[in-house]
TIDREN-694957 format. One record per residue (C-alpha): residue number from 0; x, y, z; residue in one letter. Coordinates in pm, whole numbers, always signed. Example, Ala and Ser with C-alpha at 12.3 -4.5 7.8 and 13.67 -1.06 7.14 Angstrom:
2
seq, X, Y, Z, type
0, +1230, -450, +780, A
1, +1367, -106, +714, S
# end
This chain:
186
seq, X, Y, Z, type
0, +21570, +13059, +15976, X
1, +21229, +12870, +15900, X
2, +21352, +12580, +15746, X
3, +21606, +12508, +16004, X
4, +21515, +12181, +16176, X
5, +21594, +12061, +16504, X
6, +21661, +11718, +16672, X
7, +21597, +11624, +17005, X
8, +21906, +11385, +17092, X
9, +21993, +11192, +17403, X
10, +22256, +10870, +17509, X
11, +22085, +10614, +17677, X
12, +22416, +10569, +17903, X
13, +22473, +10767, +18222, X
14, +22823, +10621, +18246, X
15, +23092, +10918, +18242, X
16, +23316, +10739, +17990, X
17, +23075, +10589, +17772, X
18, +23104, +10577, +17436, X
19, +22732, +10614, +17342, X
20, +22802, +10973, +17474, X
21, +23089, +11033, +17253, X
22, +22922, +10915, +16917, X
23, +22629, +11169, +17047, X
24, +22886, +11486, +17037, X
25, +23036, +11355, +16726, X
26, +22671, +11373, +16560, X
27, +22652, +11661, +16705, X
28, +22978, +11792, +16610, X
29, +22904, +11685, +16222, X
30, +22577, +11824, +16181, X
31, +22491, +12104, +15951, X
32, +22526, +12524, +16038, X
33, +22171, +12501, +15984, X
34, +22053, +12253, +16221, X
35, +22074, +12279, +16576, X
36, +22009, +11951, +16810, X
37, +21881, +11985, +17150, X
38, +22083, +11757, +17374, X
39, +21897, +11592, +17631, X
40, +22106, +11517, +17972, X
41, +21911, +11242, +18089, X
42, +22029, +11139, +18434, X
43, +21767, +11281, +18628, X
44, +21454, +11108, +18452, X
45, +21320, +10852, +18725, X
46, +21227, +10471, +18639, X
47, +20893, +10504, +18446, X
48, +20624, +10442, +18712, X
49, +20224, +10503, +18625, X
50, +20181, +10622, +18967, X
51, +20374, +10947, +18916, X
52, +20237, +11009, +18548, X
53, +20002, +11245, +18422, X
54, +19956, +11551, +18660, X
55, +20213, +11390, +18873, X
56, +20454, +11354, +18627, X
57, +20798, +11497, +18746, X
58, +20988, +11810, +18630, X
59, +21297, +11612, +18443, X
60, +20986, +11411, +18235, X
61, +20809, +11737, +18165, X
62, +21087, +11911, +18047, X
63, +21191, +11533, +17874, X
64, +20840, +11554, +17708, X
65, +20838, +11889, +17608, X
66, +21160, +11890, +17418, X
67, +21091, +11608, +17219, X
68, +20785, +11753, +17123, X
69, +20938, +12085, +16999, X
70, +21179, +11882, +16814, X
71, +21144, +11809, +16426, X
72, +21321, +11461, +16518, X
73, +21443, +11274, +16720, X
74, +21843, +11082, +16767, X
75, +21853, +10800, +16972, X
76, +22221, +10682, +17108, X
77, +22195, +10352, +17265, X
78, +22424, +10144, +17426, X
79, +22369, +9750, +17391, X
80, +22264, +9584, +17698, X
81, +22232, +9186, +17703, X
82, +22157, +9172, +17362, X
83, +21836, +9470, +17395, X
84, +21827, +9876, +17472, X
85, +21973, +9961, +17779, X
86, +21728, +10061, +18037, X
87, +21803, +10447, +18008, X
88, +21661, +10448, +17636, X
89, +21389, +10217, +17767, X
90, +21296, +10450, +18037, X
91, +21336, +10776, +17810, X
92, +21116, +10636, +17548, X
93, +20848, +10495, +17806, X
94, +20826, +10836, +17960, X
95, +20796, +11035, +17615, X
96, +20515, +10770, +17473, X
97, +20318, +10884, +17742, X
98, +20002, +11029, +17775, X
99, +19861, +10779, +17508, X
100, +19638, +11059, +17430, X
101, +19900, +11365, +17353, X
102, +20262, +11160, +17298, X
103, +20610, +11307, +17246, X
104, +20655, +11051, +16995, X
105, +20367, +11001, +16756, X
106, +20440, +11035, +16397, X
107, +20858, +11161, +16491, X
108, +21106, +11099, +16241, X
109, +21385, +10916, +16442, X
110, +21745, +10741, +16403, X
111, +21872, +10522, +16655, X
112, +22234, +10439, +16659, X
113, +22507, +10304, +16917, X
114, +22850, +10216, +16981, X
115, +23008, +9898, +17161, X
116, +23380, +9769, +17251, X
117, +23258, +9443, +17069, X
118, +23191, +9377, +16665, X
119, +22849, +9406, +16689, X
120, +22803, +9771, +16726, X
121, +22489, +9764, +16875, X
122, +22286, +9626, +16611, X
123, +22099, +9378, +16874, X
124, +22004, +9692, +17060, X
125, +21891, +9919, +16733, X
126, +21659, +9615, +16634, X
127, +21509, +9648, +16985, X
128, +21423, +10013, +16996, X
129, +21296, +9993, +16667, X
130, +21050, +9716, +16793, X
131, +20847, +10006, +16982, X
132, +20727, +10242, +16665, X
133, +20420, +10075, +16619, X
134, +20305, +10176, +16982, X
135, +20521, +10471, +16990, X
136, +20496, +10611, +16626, X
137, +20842, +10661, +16563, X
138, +20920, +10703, +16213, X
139, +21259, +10536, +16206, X
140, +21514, +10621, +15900, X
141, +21633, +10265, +15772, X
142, +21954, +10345, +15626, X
143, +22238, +10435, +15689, X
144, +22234, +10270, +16021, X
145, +22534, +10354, +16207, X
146, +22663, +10096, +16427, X
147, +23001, +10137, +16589, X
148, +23181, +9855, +16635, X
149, +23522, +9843, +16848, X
150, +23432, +10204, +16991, X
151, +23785, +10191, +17182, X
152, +23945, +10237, +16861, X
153, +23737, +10501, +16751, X
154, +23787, +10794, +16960, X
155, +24076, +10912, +17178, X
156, +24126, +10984, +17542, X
157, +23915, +11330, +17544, X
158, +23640, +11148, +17356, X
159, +23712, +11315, +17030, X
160, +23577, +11117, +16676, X
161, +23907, +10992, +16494, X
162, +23815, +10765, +16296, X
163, +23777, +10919, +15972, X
164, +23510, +10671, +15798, X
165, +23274, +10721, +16076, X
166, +23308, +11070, +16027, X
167, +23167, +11054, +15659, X
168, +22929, +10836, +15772, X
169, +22829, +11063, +16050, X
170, +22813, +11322, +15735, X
171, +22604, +11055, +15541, X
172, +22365, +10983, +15801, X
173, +22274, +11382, +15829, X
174, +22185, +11415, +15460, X
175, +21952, +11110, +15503, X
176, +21876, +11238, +15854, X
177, +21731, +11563, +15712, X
178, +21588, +11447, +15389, X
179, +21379, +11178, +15576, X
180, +21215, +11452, +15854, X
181, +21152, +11719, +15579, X
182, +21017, +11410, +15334, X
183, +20820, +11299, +15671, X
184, +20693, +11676, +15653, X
185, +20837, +11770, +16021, X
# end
């Protein structure tokens, strides 16, 4: 279909349990027929380290680069780590700003969002990543921000979405999601 868009989309959590991972397959699991999202497994992308860019670069940050690139946009799941992005989405988005010359990034539409156990639902750690798109050139979507608070009580034991509100805000967040890449002309 040629107007179907696609999203790049990765957790910045390796954890097995985490719930960053479970709000990614629930915006996964609510998005359109007519979108499909490429979701990024991100464990094997190494510290970023200048010494191993450019020609250098390794396989899991070509293939990083590359699918962010073919993306229309770009989800961002972040966990909250003392009070800033967790050094997975730190590492992820250093790799795909890079070369300055030819970024993953430049001129992206983008969402960030995150869950924690605590009330804050990682709105510490959204403020942060969205600090970096005036070097990287994200194009962030302001609202809705989603921001899951008390994640425990949000999904069950097979990491399944069962909290009803989220899920229309889940369904919220795609309408504005896709209006804001095809407005962004992506």
């Amino acid at each position: 279909m040629a107007d179907q868009l696609t999203f790049a989309a990765f957790a910045g959590s390796l954890r097995a349990g985490s719930y960053n991972r479970m709000l990614l397959n629930a915006v996964v699991k609510a998005a359109p027929s007519d979108v499909r999202i490429d979701v990024i497994d991100v464990h094997d992308v190494p510290l970023y380290n200048m010494d191993i860019d450019g020609d250098k670069s390794p396989e899991p940050v070509k293939r990083l680069r590359e699918r962010i690139k073919a993306a229309n946009g770009l989800i961002i799941v972040t966990p909250e780590h003392n009070y800033a992005m967790s050094g997975v989405t730190k590492t992820v988005i250093e790799w795909a700003s890079r070369p300055p010359e030819d970024p993953s990034l430049d001129l992206k539409p983008a969402a960030v969002m995150g869950a924690a156990t605590g009330g804050f639902g990682t709105v510490r750690a959204q403020a942060n990543v969205r600090q970096t798109a005036p070097e990287t050139g994200l194009l962030f979507l302001q609202d809705p921000e989603i921001r899951v608070s008390f994640a425990q009580k949000k999904f069950n034991e097979a990491g399944e979405l069962t909290d009803e509100d989220l899920k229309k805000q889940l369904g919220t967040f795609w309408t504005a999601m896709i209006a804001w890449t095809r407005k962004m002309g992506r």
